[in-house]
C-alpha positions in Angstrom: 12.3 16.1 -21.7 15.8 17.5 -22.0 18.5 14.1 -23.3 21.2 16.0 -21.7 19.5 15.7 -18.3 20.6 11.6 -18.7 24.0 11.3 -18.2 26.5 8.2 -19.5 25.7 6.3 -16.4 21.8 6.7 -16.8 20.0 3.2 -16.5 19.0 3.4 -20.0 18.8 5.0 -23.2 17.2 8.2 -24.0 15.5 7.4 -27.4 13.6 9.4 -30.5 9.8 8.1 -30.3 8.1 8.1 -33.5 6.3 11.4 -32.9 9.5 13.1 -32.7 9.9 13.8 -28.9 12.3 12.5 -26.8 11.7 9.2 -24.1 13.6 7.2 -21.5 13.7 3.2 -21.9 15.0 1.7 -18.8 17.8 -1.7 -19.9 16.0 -4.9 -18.5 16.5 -5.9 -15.3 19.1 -7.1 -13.5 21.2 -3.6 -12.7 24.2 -3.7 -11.8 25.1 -3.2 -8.4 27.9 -1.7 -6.5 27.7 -2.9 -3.2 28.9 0.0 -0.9 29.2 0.1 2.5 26.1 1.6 3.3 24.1 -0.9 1.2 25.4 -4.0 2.8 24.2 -2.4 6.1 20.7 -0.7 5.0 20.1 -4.3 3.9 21.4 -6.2 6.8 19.0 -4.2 9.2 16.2 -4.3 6.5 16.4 -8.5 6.8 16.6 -8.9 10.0 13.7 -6.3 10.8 11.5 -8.3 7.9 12.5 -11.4 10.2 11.5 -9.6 12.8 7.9 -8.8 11.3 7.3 -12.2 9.9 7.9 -13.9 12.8 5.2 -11.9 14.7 2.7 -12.2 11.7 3.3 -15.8 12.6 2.3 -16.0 16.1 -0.5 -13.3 15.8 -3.8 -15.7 17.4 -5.3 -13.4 14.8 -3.5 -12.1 12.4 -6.5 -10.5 10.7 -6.0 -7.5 13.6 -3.1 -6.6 11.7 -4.2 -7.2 8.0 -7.3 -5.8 6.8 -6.7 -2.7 8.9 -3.2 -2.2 7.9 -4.1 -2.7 4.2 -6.5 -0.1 4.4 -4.0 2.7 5.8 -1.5 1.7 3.2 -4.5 2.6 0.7 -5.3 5.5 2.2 -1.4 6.5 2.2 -0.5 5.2 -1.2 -3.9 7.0 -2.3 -2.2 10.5 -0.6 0.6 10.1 -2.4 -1.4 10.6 -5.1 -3.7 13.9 -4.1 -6.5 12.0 -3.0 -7.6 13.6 0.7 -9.6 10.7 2.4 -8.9 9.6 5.6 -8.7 6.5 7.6 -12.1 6.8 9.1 -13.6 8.0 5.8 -12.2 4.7 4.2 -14.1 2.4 7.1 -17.3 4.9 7.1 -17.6 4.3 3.2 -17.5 0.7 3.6 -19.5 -0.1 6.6 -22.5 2.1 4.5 -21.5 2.1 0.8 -25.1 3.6 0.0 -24.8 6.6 1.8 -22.9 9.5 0.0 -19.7 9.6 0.8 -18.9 12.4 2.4 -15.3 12.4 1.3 -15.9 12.4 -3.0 -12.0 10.3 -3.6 -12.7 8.0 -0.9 -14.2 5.7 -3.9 -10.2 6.1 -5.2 -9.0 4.9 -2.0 -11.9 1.8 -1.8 -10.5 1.0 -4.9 -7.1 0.7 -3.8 -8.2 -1.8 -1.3 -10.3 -3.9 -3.4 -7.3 -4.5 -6.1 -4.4 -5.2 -3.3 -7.3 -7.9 -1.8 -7.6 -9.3 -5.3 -4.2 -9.4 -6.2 -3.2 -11.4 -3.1 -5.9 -13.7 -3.7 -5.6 -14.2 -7.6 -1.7 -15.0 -6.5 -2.8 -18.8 -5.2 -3.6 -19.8 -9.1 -1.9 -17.3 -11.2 1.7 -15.9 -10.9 2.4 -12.2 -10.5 2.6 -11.1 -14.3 1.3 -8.4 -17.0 -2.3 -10.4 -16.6 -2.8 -9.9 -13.2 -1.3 -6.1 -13.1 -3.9 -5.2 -15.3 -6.7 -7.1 -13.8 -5.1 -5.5 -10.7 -5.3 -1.9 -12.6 -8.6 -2.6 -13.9 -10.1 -3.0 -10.1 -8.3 0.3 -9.0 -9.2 2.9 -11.5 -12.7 1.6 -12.9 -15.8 3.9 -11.6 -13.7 6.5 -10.6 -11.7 9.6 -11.5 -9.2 8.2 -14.4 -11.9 5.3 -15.4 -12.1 6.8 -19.2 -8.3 6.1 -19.0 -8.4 2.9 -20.0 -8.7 1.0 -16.8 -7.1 -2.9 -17.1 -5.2 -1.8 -20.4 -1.6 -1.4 -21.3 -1.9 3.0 -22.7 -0.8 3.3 -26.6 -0.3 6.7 -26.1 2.6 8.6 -24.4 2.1 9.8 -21.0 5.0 11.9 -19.0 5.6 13.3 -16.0 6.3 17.2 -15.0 4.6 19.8 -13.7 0.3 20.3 -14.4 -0.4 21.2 -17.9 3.6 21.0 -19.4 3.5 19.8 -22.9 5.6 16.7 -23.6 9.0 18.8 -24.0 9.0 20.7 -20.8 8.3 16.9 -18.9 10.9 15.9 -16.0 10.5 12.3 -17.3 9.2 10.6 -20.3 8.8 7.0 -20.1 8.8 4.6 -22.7 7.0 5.5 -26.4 4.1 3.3 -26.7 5.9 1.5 -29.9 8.7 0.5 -27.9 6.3 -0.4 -24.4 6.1 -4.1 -25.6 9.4 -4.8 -25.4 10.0 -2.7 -21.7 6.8 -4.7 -20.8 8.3 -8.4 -22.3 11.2 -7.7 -20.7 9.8 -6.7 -17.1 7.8 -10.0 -17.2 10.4 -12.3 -18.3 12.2 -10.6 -15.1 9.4 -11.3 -12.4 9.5 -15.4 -13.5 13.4 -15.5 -13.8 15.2 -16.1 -10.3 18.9 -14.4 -9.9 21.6 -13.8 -7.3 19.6 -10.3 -6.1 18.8 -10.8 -2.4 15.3 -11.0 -2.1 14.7 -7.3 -1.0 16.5 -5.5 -3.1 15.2 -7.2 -6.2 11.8 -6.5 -4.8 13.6 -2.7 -4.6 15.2 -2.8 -8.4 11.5 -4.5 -9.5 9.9 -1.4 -8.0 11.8 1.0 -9.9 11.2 -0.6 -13.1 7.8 -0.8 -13.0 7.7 3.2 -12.5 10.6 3.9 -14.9 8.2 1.8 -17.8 4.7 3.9 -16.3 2.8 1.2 -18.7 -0.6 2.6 -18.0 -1.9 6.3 -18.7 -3.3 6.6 -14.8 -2.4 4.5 -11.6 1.1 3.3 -12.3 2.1 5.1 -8.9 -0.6 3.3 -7.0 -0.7 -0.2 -8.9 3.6 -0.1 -8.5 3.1 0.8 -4.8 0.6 -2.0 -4.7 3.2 -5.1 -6.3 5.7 -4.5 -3.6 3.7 -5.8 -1.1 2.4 -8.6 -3.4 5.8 -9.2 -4.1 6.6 -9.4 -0.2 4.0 -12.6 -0.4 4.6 -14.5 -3.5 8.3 -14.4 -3.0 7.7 -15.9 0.5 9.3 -13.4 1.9 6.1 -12.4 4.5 3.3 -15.0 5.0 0.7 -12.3 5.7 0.7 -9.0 4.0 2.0 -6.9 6.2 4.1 -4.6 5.2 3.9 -1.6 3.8 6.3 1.4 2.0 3.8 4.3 1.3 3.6 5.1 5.0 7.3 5.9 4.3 7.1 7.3 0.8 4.4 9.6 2.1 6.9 11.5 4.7 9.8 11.7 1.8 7.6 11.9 -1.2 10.1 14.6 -2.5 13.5 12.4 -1.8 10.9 9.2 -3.4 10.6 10.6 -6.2 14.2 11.9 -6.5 16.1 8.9 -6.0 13.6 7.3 -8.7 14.5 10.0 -11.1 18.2 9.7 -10.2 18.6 5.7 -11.3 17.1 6.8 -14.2 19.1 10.1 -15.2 22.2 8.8 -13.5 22.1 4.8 -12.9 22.3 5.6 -9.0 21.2 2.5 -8.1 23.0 2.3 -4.8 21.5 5.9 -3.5 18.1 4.6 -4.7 18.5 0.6 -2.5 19.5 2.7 0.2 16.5 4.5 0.4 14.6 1.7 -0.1 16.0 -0.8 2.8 15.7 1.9 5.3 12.3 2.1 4.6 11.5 -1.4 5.0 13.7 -1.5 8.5 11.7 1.7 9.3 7.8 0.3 8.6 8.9 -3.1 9.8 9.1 -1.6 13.1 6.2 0.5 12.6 3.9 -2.1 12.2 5.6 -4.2 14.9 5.0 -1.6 17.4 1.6 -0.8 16.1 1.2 -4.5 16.6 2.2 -4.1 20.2 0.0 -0.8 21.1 -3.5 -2.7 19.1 -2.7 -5.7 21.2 -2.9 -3.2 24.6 -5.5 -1.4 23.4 -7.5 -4.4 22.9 -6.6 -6.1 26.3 -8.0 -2.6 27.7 -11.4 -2.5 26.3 -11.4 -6.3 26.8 -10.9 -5.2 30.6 -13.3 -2.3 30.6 -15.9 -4.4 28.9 -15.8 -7.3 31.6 -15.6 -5.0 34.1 -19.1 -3.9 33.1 -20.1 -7.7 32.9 -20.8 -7.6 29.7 -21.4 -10.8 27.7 -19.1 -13.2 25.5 -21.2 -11.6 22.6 -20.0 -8.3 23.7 -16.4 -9.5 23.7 -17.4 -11.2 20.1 -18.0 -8.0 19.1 -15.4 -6.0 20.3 -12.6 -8.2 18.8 -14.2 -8.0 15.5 -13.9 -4.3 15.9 -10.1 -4.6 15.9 -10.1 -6.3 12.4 -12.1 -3.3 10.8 -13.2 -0.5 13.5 -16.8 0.1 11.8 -19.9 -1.6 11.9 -23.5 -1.5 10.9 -26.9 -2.7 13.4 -27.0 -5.1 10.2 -23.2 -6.1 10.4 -23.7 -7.0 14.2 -26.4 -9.0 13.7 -24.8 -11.2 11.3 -21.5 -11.1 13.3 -23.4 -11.8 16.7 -25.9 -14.3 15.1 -28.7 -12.8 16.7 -31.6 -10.5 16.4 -31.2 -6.8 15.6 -32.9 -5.6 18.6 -30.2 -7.7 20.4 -27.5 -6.6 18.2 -29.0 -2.8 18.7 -28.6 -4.0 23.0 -25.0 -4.8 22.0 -24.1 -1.6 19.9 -25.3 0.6 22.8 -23.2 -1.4 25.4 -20.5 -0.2 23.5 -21.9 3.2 23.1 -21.6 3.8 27.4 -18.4 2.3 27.3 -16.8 5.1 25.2 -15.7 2.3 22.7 -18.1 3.3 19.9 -19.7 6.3 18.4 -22.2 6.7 15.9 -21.0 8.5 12.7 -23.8 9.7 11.0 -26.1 11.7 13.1 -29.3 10.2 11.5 -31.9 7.9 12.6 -31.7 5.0 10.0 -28.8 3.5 8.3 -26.1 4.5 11.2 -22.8 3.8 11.5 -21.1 3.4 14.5 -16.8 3.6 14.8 -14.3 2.3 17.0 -12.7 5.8 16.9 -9.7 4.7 19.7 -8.5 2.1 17.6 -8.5 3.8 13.9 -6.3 6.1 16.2 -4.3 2.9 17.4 -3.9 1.6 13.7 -3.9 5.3 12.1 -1.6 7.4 14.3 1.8 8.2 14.5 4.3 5.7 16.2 6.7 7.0 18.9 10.3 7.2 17.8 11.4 5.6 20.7 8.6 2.7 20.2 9.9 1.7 16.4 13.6 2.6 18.4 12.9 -0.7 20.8 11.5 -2.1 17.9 14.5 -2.1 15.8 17.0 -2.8 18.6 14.5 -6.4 18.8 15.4 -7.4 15.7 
């Protein structure tokens, strides 16, 4: 890492580590903040859209046919962001039929991601967000997969960097912290999460964010597990009662300008570039999911028609709104759902199989999996411009 890359208004010092190298440690939290123009109106629009979105997470008659679909994509996103090249419907295949081989070898990665986010939020109802529960967070994410020999669930005591594949430590873009001076970058960060200040809510959630990247405490994951706190952070600071918001939808499309403005706080203390950046994206997914909100609620009063049109049964409909809270199921998962036999469940399944409202995924005789393929399109696929655009003007 070159020092003279870090000007006088970097974020933090460029220090000697032991080892002889040169390393970035970020000053603790709170940054100072100039509050331009375009700030004060990134995060206007950011809090009423996040008003917007809460206030529909709290009229939802079910709000898990926002939540454990949504979570998902945001793994599978956050996951890309990464290298990892599973797919939405990969995600739900592997967990509707964890036994069969996946046929998508990082969709374990992306699983992963989905089991720590569900911990997380439910650890937060008896322990506080802190440096325990990030790495039993980190643990969950990176054990039985690629990384797992990187010390999943531990703090690294090693240096780590960033640049491009196979550049020794002085050719790296960034070096974080030295591992001797980590406890103290790490003390600090926690002290910060407990300590309440004058930050509006979001773009402390913004400057928390950065931080955690900037410090990079673990030797694999930090990108996932920092992507991961914010919407934690969304929840235990009240801000959403229902996770359901998400950023790497948004850091995906601009993973370049992402990683930029991160680099650019740090090399240059622009903190106001880096906010920016940040609001828009939560104006910009906030009415995301609010239309994807509206376009699953159609889409479900559609097959609801189609199915009654057919005269199916209330077991049928049972079925079909389960679908929208995770569009994959097993002859076993129906019969458990439906609370009947699996002959009758198998009845059920094939009802939906002439409607066009599932297929079976696996092409085999035993152990099938059928998908809901119109609404992993629903949840999965792009949102109109002009749909987030009524979306935005609502809030």
């Amino acid at each position: 890492m070159d020092p003279a890359s870090f000007s006088d208004r970097a974020s933090g010092e460029v220090v000697r580590a032991l080892k002889g190298h040169w390393a970035f440690l970020p000053r603790p939290l709170p940054p100072s903040i100039v509050w331009t123009p375009d700030l004060v109106a990134a995060l206007s629009a950011a809090d009423r859209a996040l008003g917007r979105l809460a206030g529909i997470g709290q009229t939802l008659a079910n709000p898990h046919l926002l939540i454990r679909p949504f979570m998902r994509r945001e793994a599978v996103l956050s996951s890309r962001i990464e290298g990892t090249q599973a797919s939405l419907s990969d995600l739900f295949f592997f967990e509707a039929a964890p036994s069969i081989e996946a046929r998508v070898p990082d969709v374990a990665e992306v699983a992963n991601y989905v089991a720590a986010l569900e911990y997380g939020l439910e650890r937060l109802a008896d322990l506080p967000l802190s440096l325990r529960l990030i790495r039993e967070m980190h643990r969950r994410l990176m054990t039985g997969v690629r990384g797992q020999e990187l010390t999943p669930g531990e703090f690294r005591l090693d240096q780590n960097w960033i640049g491009t594949a196979g550049c020794p430590v002085d050719e790296a873009i960034y070096v974080p912290p030295p591992p001797e001076r980590l406890p103290e970058a790490l003390d600090a960060f926690e002290k910060y999460l407990h300590r309440p200040d004058d930050l509006p809510p979001l773009v402390r959630l913004a400057a928390i964010h950065y931080q955690f990247e900037a410090i990079h405490p673990f030797r694999d994951g930090n990108g996932r597990i920092g992507r991961l706190l914010i919407a934690l952070l969304l929840c235990a600071d009240d801000l959403l009662s229902s996770p359901l918001l998400y950023l790497s939808a948004y850091f995906e499309r601009r993973r370049q300008e992402y990683y930029d403005r991160l680099l650019g706080v740090s090399q240059h203390g622009q903190w106001t570039e880096w906010l920016v950046f940040f609001l828009r994206g939560v104006a910009e997914q906030a009415a995301d999911t609010i239309a994807r909100a509206s376009r699953l609620q159609a889409l479900r009063d559609g097959l609801y028609a189609r199915c009654q049109t057919a005269r199916s049964s209330a077991l049928l409909l049972k079925l079909v709104d389960n679908l929208f809270s995770y569009p994959a199921t097993t002859i076993a998962d129906a019969t458990r759902l439906l609370g009947v036999t699996p002959a009758a469940a198998q009845h059920n399944v094939n009802r939906l199989i002439e409607l066009g409202i599932l297929r079976e995924g696996t092409g085999q005789r035993r152990n099938r999996v059928f998908l809901a393929d119109e609404i992993i399109r629903a949840i999965d696929e792009p949102i109109a411009d002009d749909q987030c655009g009524r979306a935005r003007l609502d809030t």
